[in-house]
LUMLUMDREN-2810 file (N, C-alpha, C; in Angstrom, 1 decimal):
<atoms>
<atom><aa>X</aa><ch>A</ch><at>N</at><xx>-20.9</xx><yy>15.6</yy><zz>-12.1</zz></atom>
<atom><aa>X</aa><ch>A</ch><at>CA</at><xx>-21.2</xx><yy>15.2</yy><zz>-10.7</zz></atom>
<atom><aa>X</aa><ch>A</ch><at>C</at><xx>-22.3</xx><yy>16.2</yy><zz>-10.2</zz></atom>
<atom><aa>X</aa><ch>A</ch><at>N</at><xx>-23.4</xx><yy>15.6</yy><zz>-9.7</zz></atom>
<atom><aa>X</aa><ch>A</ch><at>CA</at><xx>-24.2</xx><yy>16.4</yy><zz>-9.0</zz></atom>
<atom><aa>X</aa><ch>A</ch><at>C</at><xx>-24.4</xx><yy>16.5</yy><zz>-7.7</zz></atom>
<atom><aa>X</aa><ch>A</ch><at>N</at><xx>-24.0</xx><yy>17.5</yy><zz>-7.0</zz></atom>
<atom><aa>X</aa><ch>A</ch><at>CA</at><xx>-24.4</xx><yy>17.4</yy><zz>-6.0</zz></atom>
<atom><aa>X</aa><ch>A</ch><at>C</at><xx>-25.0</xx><yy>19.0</yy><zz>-4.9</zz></atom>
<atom><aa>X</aa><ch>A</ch><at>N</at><xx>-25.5</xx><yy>19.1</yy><zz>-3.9</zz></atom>
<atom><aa>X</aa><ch>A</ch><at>CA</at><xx>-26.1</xx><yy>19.8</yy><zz>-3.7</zz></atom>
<atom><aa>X</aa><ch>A</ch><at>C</at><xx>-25.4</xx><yy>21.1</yy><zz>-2.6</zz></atom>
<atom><aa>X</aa><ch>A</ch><at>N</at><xx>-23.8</xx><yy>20.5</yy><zz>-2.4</zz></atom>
<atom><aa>X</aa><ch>A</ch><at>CA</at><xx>-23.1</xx><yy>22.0</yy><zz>-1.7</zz></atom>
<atom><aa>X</aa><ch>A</ch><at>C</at><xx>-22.6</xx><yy>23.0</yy><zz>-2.9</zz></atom>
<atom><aa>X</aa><ch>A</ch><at>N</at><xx>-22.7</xx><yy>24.0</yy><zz>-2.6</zz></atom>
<atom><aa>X</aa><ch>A</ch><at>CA</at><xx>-22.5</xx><yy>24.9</yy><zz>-4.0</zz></atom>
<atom><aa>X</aa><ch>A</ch><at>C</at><xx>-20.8</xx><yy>25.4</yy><zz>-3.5</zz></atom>
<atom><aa>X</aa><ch>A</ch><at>N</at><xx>-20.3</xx><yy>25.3</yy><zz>-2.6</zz></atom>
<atom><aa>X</aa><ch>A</ch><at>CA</at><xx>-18.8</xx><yy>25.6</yy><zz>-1.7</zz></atom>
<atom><aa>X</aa><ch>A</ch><at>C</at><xx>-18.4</xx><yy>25.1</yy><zz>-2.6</zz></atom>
<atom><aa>X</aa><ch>A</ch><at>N</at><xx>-17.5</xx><yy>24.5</yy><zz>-3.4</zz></atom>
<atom><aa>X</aa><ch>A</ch><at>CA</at><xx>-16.8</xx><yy>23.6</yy><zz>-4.8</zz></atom>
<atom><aa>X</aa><ch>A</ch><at>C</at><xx>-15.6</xx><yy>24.2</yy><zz>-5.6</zz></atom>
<atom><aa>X</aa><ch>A</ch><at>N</at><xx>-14.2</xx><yy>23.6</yy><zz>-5.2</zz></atom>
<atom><aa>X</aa><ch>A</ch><at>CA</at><xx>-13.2</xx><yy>23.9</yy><zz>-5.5</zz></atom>
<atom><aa>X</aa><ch>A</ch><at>C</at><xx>-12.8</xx><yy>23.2</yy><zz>-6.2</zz></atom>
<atom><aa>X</aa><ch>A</ch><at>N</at><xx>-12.2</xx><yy>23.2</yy><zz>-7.8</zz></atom>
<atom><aa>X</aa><ch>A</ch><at>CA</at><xx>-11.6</xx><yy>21.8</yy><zz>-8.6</zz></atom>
<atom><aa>X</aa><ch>A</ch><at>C</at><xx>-10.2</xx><yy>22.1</yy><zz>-8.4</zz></atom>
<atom><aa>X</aa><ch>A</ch><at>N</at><xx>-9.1</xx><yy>21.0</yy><zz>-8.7</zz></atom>
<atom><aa>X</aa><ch>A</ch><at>CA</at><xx>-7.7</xx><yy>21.0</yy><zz>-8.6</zz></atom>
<atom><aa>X</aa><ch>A</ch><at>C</at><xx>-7.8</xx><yy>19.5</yy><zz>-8.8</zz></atom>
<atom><aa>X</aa><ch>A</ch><at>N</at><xx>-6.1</xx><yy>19.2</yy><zz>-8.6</zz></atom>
<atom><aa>X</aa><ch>A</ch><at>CA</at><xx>-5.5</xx><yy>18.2</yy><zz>-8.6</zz></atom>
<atom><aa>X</aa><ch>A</ch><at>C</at><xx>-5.2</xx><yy>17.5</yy><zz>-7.4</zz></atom>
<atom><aa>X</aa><ch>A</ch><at>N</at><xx>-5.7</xx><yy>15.9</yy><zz>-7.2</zz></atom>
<atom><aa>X</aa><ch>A</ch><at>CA</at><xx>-5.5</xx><yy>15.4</yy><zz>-5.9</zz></atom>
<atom><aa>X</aa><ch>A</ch><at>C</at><xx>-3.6</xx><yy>14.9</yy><zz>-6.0</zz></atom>
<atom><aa>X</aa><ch>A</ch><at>N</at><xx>-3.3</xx><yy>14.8</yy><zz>-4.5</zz></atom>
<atom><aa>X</aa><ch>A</ch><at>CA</at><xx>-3.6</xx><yy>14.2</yy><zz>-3.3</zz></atom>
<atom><aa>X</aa><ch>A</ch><at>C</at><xx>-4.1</xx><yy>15.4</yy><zz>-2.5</zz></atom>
<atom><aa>X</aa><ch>A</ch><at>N</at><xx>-3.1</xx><yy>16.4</yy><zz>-2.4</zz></atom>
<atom><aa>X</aa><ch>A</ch><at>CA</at><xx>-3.2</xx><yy>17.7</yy><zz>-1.9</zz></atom>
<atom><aa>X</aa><ch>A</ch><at>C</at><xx>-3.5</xx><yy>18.7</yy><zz>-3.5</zz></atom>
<atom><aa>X</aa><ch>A</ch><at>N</at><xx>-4.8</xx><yy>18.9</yy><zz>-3.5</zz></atom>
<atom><aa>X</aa><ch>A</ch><at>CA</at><xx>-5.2</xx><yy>19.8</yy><zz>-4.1</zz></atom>
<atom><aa>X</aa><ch>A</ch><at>C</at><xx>-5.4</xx><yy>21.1</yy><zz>-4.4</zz></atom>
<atom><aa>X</aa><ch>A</ch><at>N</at><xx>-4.0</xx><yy>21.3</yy><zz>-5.4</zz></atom>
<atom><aa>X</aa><ch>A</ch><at>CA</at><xx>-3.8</xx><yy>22.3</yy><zz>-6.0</zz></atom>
<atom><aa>X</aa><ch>A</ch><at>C</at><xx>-4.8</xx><yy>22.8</yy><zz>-7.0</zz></atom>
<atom><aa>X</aa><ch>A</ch><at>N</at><xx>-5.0</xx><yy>24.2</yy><zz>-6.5</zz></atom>
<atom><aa>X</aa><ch>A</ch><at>CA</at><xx>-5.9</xx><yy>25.1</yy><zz>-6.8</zz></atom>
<atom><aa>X</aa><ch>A</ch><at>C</at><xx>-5.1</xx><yy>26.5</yy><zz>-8.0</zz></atom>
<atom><aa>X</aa><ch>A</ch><at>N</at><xx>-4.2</xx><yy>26.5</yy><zz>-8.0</zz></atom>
<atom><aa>X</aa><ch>A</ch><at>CA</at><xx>-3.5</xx><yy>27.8</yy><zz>-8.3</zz></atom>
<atom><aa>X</aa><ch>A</ch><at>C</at><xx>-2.7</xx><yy>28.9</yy><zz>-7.7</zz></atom>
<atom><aa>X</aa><ch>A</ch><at>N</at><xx>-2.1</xx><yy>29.5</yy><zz>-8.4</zz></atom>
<atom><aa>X</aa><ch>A</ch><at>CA</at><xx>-1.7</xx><yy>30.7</yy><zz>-7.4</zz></atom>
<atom><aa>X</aa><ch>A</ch><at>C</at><xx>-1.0</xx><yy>30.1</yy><zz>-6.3</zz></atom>
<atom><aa>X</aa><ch>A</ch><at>N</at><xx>-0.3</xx><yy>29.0</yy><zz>-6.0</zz></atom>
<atom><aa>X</aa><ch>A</ch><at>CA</at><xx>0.2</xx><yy>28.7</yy><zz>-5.1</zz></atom>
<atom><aa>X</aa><ch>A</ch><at>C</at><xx>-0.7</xx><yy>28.5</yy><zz>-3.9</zz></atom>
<atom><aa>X</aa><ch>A</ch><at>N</at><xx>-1.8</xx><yy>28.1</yy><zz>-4.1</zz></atom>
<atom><aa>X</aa><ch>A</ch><at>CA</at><xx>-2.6</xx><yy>27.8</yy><zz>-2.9</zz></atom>
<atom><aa>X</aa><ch>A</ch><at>C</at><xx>-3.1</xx><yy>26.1</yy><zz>-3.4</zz></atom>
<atom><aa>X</aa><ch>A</ch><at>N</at><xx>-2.5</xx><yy>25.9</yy><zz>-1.8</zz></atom>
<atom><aa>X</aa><ch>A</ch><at>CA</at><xx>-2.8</xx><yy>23.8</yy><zz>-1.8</zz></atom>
<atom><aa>X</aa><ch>A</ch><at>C</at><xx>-4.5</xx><yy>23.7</yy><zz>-0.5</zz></atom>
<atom><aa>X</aa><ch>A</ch><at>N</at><xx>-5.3</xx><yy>23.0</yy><zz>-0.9</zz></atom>
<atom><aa>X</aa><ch>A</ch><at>CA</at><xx>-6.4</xx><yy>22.6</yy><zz>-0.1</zz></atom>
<atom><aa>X</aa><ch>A</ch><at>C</at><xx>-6.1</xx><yy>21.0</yy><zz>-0.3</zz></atom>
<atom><aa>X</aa><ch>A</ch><at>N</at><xx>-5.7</xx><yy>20.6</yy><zz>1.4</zz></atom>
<atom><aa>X</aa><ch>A</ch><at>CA</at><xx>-5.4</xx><yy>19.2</yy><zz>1.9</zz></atom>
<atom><aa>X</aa><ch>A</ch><at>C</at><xx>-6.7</xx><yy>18.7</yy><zz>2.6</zz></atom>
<atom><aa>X</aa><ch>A</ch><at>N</at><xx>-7.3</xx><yy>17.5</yy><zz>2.9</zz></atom>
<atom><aa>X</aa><ch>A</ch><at>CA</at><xx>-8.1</xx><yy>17.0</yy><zz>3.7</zz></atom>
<atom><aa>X</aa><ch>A</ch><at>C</at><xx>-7.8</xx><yy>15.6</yy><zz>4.4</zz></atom>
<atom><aa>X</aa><ch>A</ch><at>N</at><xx>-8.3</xx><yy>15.3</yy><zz>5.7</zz></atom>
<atom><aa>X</aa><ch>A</ch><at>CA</at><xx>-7.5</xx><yy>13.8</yy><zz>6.0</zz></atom>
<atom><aa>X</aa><ch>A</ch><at>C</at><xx>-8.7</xx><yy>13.1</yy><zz>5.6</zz></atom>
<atom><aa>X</aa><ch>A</ch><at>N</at><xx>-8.2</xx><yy>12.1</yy><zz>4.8</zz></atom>
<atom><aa>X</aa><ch>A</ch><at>CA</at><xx>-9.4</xx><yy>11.0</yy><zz>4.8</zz></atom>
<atom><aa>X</aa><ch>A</ch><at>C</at><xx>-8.9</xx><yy>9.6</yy><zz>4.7</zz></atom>
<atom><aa>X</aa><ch>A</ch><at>N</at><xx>-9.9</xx><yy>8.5</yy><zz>5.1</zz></atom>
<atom><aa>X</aa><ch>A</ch><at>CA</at><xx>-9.4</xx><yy>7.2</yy><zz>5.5</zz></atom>
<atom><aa>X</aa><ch>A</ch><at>C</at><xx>-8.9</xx><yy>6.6</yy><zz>4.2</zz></atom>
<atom><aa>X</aa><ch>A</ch><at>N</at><xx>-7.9</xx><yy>5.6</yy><zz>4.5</zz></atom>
<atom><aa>X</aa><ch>A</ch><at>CA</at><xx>-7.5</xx><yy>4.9</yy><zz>3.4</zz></atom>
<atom><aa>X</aa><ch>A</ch><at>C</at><xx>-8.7</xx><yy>4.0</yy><zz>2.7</zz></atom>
<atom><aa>X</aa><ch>A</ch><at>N</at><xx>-9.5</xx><yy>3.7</yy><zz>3.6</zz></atom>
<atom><aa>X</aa><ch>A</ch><at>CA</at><xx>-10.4</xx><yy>2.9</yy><zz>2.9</zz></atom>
<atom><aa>X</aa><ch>A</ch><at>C</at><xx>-11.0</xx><yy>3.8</yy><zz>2.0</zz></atom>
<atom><aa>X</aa><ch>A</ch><at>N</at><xx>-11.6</xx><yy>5.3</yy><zz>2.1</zz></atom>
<atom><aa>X</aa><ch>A</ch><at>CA</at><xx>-12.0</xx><yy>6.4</yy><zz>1.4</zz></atom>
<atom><aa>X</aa><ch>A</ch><at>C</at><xx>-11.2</xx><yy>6.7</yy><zz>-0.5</zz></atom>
<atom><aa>X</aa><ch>A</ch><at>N</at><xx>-10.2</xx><yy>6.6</yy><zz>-0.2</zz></atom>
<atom><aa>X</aa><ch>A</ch><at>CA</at><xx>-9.1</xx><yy>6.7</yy><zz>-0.4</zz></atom>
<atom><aa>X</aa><ch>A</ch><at>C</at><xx>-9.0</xx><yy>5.3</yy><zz>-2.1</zz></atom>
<atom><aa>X</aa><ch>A</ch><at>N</at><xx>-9.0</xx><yy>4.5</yy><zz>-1.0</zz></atom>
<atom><aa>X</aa><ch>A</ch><at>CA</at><xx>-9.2</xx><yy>2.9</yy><zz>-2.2</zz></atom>
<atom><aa>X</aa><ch>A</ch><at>C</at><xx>-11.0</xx><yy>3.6</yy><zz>-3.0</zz></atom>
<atom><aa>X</aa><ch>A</ch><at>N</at><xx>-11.8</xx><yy>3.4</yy><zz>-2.5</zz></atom>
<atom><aa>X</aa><ch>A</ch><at>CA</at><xx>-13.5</xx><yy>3.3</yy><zz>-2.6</zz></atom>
<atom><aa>X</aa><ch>A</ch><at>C</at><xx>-13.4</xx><yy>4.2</yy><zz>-3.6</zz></atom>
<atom><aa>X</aa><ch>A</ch><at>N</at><xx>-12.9</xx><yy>5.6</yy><zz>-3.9</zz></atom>
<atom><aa>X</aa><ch>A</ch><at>CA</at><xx>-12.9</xx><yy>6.5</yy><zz>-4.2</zz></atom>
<atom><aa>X</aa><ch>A</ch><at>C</at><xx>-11.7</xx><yy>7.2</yy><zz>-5.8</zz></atom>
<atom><aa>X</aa><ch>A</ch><at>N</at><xx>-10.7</xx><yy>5.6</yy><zz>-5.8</zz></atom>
<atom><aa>X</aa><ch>A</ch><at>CA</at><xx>-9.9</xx><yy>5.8</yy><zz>-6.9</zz></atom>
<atom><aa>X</aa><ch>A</ch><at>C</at><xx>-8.8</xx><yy>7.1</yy><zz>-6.6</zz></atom>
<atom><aa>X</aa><ch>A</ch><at>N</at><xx>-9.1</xx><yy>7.7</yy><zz>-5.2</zz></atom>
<atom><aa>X</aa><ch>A</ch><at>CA</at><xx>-7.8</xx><yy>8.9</yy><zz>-5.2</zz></atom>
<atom><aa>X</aa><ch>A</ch><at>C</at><xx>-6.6</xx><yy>8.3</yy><zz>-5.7</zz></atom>
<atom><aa>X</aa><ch>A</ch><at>N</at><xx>-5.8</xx><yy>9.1</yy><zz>-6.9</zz></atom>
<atom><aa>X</aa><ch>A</ch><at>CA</at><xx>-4.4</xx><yy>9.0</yy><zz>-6.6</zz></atom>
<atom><aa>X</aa><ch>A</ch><at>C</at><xx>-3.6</xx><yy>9.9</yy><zz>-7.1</zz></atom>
<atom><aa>X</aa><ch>A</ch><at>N</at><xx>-2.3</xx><yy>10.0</yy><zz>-7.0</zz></atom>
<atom><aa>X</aa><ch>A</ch><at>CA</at><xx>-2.0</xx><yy>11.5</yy><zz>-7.1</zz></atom>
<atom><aa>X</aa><ch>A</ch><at>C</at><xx>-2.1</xx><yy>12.2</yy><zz>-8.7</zz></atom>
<atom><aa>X</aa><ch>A</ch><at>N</at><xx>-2.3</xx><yy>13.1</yy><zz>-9.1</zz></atom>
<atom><aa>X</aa><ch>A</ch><at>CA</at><xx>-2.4</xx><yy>13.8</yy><zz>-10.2</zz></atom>
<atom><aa>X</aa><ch>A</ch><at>C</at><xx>-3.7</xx><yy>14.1</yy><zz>-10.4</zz></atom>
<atom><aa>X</aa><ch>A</ch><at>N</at><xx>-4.5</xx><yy>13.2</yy><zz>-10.0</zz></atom>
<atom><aa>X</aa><ch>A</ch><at>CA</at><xx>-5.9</xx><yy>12.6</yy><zz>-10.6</zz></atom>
<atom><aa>X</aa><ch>A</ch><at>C</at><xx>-7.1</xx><yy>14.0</yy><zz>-10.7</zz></atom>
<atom><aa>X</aa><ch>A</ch><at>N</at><xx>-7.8</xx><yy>14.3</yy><zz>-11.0</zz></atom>
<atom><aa>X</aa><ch>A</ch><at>CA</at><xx>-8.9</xx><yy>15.6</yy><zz>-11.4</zz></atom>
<atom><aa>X</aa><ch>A</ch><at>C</at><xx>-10.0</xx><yy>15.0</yy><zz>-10.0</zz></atom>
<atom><aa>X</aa><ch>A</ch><at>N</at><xx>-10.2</xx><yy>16.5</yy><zz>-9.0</zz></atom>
<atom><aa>X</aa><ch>A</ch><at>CA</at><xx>-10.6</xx><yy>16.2</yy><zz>-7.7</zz></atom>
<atom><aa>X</aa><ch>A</ch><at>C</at><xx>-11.3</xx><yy>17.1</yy><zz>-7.9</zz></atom>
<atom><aa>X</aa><ch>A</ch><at>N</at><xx>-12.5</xx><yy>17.6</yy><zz>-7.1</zz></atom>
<atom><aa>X</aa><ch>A</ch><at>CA</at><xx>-13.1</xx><yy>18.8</yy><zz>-6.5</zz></atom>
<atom><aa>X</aa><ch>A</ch><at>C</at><xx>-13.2</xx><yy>18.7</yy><zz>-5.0</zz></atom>
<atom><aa>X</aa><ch>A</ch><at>N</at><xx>-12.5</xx><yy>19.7</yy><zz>-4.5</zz></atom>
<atom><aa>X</aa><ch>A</ch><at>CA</at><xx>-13.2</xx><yy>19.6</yy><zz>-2.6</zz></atom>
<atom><aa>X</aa><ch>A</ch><at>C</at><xx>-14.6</xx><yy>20.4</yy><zz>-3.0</zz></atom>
<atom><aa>X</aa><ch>A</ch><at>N</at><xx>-15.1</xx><yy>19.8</yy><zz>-1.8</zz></atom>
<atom><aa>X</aa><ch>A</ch><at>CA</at><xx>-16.4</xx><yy>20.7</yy><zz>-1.9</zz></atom>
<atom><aa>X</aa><ch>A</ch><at>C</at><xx>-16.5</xx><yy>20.6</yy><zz>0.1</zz></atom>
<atom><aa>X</aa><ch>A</ch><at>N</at><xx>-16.3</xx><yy>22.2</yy><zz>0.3</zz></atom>
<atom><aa>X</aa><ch>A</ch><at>CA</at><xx>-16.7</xx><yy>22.1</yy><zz>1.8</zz></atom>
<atom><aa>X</aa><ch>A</ch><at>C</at><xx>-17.9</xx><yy>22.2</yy><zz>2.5</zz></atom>
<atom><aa>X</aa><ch>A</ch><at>N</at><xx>-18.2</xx><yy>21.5</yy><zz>3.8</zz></atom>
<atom><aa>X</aa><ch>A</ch><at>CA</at><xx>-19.2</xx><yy>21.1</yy><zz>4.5</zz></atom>
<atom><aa>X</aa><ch>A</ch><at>C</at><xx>-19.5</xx><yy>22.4</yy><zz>5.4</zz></atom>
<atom><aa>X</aa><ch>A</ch><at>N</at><xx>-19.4</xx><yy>23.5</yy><zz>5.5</zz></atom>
<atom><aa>X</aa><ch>A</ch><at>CA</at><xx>-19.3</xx><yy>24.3</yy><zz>6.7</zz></atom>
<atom><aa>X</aa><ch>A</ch><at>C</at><xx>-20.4</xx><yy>25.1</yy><zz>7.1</zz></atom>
<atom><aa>X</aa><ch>A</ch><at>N</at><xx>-20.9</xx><yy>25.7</yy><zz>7.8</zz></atom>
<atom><aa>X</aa><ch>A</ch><at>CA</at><xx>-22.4</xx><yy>26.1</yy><zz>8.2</zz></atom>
<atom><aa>X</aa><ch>A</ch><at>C</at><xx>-22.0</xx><yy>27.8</yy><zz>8.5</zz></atom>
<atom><aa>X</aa><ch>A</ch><at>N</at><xx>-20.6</xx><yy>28.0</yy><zz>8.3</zz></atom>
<atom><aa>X</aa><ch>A</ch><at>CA</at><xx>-19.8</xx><yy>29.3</yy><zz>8.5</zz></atom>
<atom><aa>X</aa><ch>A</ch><at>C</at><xx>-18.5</xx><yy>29.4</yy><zz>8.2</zz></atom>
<atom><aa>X</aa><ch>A</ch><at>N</at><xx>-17.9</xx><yy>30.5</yy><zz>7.8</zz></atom>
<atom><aa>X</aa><ch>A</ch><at>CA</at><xx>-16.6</xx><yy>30.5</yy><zz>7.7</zz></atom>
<atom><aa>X</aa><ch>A</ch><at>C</at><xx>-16.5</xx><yy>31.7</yy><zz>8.2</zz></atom>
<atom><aa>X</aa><ch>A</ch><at>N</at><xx>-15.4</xx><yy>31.9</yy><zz>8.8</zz></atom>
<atom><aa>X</aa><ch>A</ch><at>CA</at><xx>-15.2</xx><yy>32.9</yy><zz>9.8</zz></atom>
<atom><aa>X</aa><ch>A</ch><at>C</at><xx>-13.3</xx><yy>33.3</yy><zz>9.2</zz></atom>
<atom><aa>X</aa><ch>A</ch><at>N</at><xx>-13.3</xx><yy>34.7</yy><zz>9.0</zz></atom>
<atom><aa>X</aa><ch>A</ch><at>CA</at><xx>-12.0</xx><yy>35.4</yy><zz>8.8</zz></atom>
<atom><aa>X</aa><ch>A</ch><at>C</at><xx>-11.9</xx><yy>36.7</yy><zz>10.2</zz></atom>
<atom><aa>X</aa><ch>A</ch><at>N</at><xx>-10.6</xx><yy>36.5</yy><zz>11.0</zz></atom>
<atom><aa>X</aa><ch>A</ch><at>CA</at><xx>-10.6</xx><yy>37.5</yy><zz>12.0</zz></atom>
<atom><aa>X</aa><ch>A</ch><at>C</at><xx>-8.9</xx><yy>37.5</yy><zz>11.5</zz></atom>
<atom><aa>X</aa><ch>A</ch><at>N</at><xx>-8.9</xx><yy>38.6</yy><zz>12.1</zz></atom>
<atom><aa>X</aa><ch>A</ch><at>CA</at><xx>-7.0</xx><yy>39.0</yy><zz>12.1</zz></atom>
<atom><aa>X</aa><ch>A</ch><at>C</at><xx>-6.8</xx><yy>39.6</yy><zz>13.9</zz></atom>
<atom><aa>X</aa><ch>A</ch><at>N</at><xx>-5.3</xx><yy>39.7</yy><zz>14.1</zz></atom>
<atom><aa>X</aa><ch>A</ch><at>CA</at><xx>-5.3</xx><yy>40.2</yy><zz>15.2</zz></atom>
<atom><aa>X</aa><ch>A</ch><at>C</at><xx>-4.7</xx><yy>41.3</yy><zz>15.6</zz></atom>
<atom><aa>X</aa><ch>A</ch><at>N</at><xx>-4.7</xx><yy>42.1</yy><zz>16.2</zz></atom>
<atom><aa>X</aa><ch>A</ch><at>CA</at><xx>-4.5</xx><yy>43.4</yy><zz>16.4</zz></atom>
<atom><aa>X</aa><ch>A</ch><at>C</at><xx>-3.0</xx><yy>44.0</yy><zz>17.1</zz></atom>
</atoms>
């Protein structure tokens, strides 16, 4: 697959598992969903859209 965000995480759909006990969920439409062949087990990559990511803690 080619595409042009370099953000790109692979795991296993529905809720994709990444390792290490860390799950990356996303909501997406059912119609997305059918178009798209999701189903559970299946070999996924998120790839995130974000223009920033921001880490704060609190004091």
């Amino acid at each position: 697959m080619k595409i042009s965000a370099r953000n790109q995480i692979k795991g296993k759909a529905i809720k994709l598992d990444i390792g290490g006990g860390n799950i990356i969920s996303a909501t997406v439409s059912l119609e997305s969903v059918k178009e798209l062949g999701i189903k559970e087990g299946k070999k996924a990559v998120a790839i995130i859209k974000a223009t920033s990511v921001m880490i704060g803690v609190k004091e």
